[in-house]
DOTIGU-577183 format. One record per residue (C-alpha): residue number from 1; z, x, y. Coordinates in steps of 0.05 Angstrom, whole numbers. Each point is the difference from the previous one (the first is absolute). Example, Ala and Ser with C-alpha at 12.3 -4.5 7.8 and 13.67 -1.06 7.14 Angstrom:
<rs>
<sepa: 1 | pz: 156 | px: 246 | py: -90>
<sepa: 2 | pz: -13 | px: 27 | py: 69>
</rs>
This chain:
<rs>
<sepa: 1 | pz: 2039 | px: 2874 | py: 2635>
<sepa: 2 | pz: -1 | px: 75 | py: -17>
<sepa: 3 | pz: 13 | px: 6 | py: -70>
<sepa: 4 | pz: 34 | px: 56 | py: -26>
<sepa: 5 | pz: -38 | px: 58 | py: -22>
<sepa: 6 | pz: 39 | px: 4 | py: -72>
<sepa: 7 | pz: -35 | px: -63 | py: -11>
<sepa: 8 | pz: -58 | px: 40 | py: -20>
<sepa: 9 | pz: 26 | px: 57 | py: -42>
<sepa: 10 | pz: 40 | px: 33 | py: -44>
<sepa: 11 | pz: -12 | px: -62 | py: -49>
<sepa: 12 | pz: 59 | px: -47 | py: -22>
<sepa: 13 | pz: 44 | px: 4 | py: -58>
<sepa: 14 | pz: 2 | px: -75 | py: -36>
<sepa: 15 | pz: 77 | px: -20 | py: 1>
<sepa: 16 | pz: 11 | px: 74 | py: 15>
<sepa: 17 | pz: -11 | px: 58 | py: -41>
<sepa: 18 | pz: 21 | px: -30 | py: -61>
<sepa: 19 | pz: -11 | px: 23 | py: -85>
<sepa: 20 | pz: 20 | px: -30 | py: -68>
<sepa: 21 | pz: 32 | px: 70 | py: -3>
<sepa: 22 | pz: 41 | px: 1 | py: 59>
<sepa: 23 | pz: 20 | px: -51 | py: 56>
<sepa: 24 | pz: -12 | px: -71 | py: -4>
<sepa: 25 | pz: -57 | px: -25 | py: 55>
<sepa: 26 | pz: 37 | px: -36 | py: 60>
<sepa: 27 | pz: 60 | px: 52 | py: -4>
<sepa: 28 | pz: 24 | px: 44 | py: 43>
<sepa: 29 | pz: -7 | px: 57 | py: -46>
<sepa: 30 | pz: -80 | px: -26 | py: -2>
<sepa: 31 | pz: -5 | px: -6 | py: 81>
<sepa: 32 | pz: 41 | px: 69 | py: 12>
<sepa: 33 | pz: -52 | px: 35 | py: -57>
<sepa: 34 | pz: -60 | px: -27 | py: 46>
<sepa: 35 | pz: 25 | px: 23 | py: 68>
<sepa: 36 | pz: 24 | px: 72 | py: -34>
<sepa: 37 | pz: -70 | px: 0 | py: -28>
<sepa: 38 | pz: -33 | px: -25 | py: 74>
<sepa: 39 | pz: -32 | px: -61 | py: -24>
<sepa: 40 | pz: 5 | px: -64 | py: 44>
<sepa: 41 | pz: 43 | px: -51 | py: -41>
<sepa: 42 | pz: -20 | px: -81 | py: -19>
<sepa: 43 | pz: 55 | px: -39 | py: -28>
<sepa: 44 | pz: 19 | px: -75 | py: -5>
<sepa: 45 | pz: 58 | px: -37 | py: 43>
<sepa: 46 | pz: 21 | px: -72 | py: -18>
<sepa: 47 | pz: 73 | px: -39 | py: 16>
<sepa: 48 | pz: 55 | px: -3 | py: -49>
<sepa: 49 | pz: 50 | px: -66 | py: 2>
<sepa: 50 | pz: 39 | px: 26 | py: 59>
<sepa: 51 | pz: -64 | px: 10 | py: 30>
<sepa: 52 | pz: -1 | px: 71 | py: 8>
<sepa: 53 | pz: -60 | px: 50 | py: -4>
<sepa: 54 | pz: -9 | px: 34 | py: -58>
<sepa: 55 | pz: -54 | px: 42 | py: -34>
<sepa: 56 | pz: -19 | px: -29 | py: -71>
<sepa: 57 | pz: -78 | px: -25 | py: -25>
<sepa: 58 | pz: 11 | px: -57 | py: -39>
<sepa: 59 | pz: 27 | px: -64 | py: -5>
<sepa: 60 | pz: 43 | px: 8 | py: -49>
<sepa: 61 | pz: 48 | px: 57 | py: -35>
<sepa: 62 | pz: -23 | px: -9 | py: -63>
<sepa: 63 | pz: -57 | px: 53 | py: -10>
<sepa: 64 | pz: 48 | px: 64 | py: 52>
<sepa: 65 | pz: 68 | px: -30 | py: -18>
<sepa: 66 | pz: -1 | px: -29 | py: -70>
<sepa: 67 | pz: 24 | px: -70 | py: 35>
<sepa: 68 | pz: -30 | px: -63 | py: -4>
<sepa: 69 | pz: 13 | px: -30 | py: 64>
<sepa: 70 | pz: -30 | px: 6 | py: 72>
<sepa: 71 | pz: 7 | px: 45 | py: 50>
<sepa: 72 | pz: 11 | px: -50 | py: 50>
<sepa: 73 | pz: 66 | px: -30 | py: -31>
<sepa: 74 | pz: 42 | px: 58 | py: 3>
<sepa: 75 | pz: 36 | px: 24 | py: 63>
<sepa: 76 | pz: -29 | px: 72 | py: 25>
<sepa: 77 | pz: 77 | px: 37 | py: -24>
<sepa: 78 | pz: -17 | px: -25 | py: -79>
<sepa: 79 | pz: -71 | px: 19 | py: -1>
<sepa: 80 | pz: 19 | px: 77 | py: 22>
<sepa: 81 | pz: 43 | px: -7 | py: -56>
<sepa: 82 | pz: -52 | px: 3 | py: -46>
<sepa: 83 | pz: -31 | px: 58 | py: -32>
<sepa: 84 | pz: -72 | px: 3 | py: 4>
<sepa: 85 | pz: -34 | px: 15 | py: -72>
<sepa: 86 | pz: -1 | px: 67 | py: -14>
<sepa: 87 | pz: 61 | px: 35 | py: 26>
<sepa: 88 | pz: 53 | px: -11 | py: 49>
<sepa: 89 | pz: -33 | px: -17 | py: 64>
<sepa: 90 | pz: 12 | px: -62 | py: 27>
<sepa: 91 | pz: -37 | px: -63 | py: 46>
<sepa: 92 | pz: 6 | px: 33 | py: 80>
<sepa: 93 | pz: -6 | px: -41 | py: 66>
<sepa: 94 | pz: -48 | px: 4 | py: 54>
<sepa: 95 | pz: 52 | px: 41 | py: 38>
<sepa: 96 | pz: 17 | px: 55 | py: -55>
<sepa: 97 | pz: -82 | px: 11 | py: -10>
<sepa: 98 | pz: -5 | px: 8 | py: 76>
<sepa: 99 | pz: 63 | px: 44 | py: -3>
<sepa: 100 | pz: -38 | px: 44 | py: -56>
<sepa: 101 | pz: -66 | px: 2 | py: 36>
<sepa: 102 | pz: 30 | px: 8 | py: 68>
<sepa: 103 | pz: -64 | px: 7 | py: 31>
<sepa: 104 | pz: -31 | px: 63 | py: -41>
<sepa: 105 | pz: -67 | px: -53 | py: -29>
<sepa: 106 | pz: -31 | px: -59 | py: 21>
<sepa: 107 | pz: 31 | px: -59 | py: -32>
<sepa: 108 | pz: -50 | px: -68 | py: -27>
<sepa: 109 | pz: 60 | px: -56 | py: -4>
<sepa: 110 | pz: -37 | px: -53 | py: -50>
<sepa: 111 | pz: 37 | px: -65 | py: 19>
<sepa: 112 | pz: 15 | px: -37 | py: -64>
<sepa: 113 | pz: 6 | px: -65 | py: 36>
<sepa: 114 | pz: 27 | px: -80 | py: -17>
<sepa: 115 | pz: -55 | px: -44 | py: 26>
<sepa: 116 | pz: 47 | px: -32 | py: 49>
<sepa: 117 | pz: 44 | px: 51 | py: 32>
<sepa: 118 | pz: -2 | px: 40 | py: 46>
<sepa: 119 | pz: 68 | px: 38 | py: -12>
<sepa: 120 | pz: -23 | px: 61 | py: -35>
<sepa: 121 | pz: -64 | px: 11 | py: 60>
<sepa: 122 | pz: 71 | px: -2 | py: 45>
<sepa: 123 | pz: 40 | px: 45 | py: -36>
<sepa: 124 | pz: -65 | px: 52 | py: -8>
<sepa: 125 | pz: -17 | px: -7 | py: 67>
<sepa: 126 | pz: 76 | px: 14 | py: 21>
<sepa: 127 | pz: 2 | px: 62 | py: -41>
<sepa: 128 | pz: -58 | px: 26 | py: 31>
<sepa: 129 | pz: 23 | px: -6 | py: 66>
<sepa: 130 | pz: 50 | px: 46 | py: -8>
<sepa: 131 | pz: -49 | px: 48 | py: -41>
<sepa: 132 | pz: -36 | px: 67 | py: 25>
<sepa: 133 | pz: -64 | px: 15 | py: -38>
<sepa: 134 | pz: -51 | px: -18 | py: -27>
<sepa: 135 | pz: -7 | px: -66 | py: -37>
<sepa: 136 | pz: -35 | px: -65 | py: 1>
<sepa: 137 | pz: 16 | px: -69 | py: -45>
<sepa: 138 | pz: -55 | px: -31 | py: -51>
<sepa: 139 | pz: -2 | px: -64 | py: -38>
<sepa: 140 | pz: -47 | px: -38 | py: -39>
<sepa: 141 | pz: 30 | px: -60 | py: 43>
<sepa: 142 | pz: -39 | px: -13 | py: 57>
<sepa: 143 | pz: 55 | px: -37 | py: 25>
<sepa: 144 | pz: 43 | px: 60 | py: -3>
<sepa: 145 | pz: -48 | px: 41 | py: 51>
<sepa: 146 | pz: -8 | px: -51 | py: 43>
<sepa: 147 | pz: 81 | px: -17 | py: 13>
<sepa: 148 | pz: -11 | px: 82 | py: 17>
<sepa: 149 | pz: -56 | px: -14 | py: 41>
<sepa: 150 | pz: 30 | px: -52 | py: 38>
<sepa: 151 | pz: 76 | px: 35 | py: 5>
<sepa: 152 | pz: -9 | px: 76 | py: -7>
<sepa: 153 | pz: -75 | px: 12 | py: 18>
<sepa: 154 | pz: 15 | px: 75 | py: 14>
<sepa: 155 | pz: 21 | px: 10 | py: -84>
<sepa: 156 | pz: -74 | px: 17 | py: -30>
<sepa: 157 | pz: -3 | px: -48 | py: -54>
<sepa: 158 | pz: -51 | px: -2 | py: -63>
<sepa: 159 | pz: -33 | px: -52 | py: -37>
<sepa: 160 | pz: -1 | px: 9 | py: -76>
<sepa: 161 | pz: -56 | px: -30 | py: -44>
<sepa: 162 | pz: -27 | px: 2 | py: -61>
<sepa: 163 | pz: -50 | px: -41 | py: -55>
<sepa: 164 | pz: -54 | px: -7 | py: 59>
<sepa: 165 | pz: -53 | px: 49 | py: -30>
<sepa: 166 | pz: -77 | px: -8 | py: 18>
<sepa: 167 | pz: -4 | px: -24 | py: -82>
<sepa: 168 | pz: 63 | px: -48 | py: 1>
<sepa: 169 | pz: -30 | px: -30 | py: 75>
<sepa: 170 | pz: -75 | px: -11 | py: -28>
<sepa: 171 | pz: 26 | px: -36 | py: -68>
<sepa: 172 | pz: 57 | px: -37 | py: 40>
<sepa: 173 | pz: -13 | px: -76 | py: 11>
<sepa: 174 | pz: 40 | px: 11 | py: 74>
<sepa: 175 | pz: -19 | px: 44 | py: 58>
<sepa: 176 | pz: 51 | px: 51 | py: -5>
<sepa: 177 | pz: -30 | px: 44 | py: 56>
<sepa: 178 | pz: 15 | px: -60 | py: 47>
<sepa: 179 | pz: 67 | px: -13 | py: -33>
<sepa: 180 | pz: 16 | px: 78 | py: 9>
<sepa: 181 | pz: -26 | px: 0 | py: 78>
<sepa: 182 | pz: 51 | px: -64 | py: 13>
<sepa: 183 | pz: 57 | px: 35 | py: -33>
<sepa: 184 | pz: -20 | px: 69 | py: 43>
<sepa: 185 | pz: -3 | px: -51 | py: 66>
<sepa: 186 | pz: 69 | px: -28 | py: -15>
<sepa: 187 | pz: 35 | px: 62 | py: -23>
<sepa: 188 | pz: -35 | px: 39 | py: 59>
<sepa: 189 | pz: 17 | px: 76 | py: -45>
<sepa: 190 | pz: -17 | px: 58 | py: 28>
<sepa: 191 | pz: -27 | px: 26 | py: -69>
<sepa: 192 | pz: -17 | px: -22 | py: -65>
<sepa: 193 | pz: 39 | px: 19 | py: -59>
<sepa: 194 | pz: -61 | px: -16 | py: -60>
<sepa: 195 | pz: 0 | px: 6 | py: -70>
<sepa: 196 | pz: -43 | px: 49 | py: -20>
<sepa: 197 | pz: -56 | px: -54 | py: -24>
<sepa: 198 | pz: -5 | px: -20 | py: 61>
<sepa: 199 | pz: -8 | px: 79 | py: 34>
<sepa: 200 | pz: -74 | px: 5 | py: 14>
<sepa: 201 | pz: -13 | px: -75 | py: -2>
<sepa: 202 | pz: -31 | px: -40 | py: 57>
<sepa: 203 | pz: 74 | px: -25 | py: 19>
<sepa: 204 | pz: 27 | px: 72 | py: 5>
<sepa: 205 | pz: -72 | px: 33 | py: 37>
<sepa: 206 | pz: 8 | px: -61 | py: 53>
<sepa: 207 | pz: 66 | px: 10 | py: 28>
<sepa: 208 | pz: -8 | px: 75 | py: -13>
<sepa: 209 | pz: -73 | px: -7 | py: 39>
<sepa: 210 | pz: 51 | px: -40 | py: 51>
<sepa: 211 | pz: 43 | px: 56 | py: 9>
<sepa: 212 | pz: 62 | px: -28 | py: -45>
<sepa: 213 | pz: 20 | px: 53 | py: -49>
<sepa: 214 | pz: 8 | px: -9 | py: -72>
<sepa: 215 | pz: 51 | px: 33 | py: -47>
<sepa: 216 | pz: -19 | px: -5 | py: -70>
<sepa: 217 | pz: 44 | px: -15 | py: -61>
<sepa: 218 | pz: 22 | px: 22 | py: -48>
<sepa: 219 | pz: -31 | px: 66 | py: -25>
<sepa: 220 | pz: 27 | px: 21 | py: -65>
<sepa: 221 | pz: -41 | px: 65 | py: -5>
<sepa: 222 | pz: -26 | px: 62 | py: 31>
<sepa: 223 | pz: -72 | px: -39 | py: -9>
<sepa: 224 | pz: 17 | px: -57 | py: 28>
<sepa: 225 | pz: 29 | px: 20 | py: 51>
<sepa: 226 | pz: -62 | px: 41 | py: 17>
<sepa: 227 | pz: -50 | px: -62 | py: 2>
<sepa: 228 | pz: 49 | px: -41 | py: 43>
<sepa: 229 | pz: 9 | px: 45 | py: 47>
<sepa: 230 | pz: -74 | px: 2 | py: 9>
<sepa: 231 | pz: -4 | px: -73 | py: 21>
<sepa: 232 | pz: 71 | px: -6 | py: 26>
<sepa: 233 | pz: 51 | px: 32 | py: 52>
<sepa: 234 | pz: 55 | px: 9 | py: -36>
<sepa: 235 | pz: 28 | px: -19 | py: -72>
<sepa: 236 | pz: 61 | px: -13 | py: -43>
<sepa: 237 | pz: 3 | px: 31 | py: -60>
<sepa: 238 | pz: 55 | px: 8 | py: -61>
<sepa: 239 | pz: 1 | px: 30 | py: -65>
<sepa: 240 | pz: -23 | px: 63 | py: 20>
<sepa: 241 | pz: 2 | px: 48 | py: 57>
<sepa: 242 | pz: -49 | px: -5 | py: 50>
</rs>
């Protein structure tokens, strides 16, 4: 597959271009400040009760929305009810995001997956059939990429990782590198998506020695940003801008 070339550069904003100051990351305000800016954008997608797409990090409302409850047990009309902390955007779908970025940056979709389903990797997969530009899906599910893999082979798709350092693999009672390598074989990405203790580690310099590219995360300076880059092909960053 011929990835795209925004793959590589200008870096990704985290859950968009997002501040304590101003919009709320995973907003549209945050993912329309990224593209204005010309950053790529990475932001989370996981299913509400009515099982629609929408684009929210964690599993519950409680630390964005004030609500103790999860995500996952309220239909997709109530949770863009909700204000997001810190003003008055709200929770968008997959479809208003794509509608926002209407193809100006490359797009990382990290699939926020149940174990057993594969409803969301349908829905995603049904959005971006109907998408032009650039974007490819991620998950730290290696189930996730390979449901693409088998289904959608043409969508690029990522693997995320992280906690597989050189340190954490030498102290480690397992054999993460072979644990890693089956996950890659399942999954079958056509990048990595590594933490950034993993960027310049013997996991990282293989596939990259392989000819798999690695985007780094997450930079939260100018600094770091500057050493991952040296040892990765892209990054995502936040906090500042890069």
């Amino acid at each position: 597959m011929r990835l795209p070339e925004a793959l590589l550069g200008p870096p990704f904003a985290h859950r968009g271009l997002w501040r304590p100051e101003g919009p709320p990351e995973n907003s549209l305000g945050a993912i329309e400040a990224a593209c204005s800016a010309g950053y790529g954008i990475e932001f989370d997608v996981r299913l509400s009760a009515d099982e629609e797409a929408i684009v929210f990090h964690d599993e519950t409302l409680e630390r964005l929305c004030g609500i103790d409850a999860f995500v996952a047990d309220y239909a997709a009309a109530d949770l863009q009810a909700l204000r997001l902390a810190g003003g008055e955007e709200r929770i968008p779908t997959l479809a208003e995001v794509f509608r926002v970025v209407n193809g100006r940056q490359m797009m990382l979709v990290e699939i926020k997956t149940p174990h057993v389903s594969d409803v969301l990797e349908r829905k995603v997969a049904e959005a971006l059939d109907h998408y032009h530009g650039p974007a490819a899906v991620i998950s730290f599910h290696p189930a996730s990429l390979a449901w693409f893999a088998e289904h959608r082979p043409d969508i690029p798709r990522g693997l995320d990782a992280a906690g597989a350092s050189d340190e954490f693999i030498d102290r480690s009672d397992m054999d993460l590198e072979n644990l890693f390598q089956g996950q890659f074989d399942f999954a079958r990405p056509h990048f990595l998506v590594l933490n950034a203790d993993m960027i310049g580690g013997r996991i990282a310099n293989r596939h990259r020695a392989d000819g798999v590219p690695v985007v780094a995360w997450t930079a939260r300076s100018a600094d770091e940003a500057e050493a991952l880059s040296a040892q990765a092909d892209n990054f995502i960053f936040e906090g500042f801008t890069a």
